[in-house]
C-alpha positions in Angstrom: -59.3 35.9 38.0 -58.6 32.3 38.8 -60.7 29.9 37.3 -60.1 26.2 38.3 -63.6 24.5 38.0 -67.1 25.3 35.9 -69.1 27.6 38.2 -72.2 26.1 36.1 -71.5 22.4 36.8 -68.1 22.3 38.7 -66.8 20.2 35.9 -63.1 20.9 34.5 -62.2 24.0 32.7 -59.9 23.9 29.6 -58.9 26.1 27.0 -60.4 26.1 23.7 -58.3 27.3 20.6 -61.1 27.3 18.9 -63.6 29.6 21.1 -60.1 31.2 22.2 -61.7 31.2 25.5 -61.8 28.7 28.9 -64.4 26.0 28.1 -66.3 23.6 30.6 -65.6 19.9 29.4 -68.8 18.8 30.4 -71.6 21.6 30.1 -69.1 23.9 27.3 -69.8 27.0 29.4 -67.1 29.4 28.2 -65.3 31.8 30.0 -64.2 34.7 27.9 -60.4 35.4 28.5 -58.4 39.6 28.5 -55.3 39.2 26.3 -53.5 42.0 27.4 -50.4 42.5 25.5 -47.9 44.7 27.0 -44.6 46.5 24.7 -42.0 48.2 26.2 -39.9 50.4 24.0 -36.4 50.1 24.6 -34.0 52.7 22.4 -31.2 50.7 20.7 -27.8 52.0 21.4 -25.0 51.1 18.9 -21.3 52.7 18.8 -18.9 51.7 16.3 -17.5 49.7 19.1 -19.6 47.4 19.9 -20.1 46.2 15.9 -16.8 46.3 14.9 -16.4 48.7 12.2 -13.1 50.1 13.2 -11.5 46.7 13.1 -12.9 46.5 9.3 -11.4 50.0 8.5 -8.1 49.0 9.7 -7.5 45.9 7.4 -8.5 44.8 3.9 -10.7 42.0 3.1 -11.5 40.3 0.2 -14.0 36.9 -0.7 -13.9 35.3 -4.1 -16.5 33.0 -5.0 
């Protein structure tokens, strides 16, 4: 659902942080608004490969502070 103008007054339709809805500037008729929050689920692949722990096997490495 579109909403461009009030259907109450026709005046201009904003949204309101604080009603977390779409509020008429003149008449403050709100219009309530569906948050629909989708998550997809994606299953995270790693191989050694990709992250390089072969490389670190294959030299040493040290860090002094």
């Amino acid at each position: 659902m579109v909403i461009n103008n009030c259907s109450s007054c026709g005046g201009k339709v904003e949204y309101s942080p604080k009603d977390k809805a779409l509020k008429c500037i003149k008449c403050g008729n709100t219009y309530s608004i569906n948050f629909k929050k989708e998550v997809v689920k994606k299953p995270v692949v790693e191989t050694e490969e990709a992250e390089g722990y072969k490389e670190w096997e294959k030299s040493d490495r040290s860090y002094s502070c």
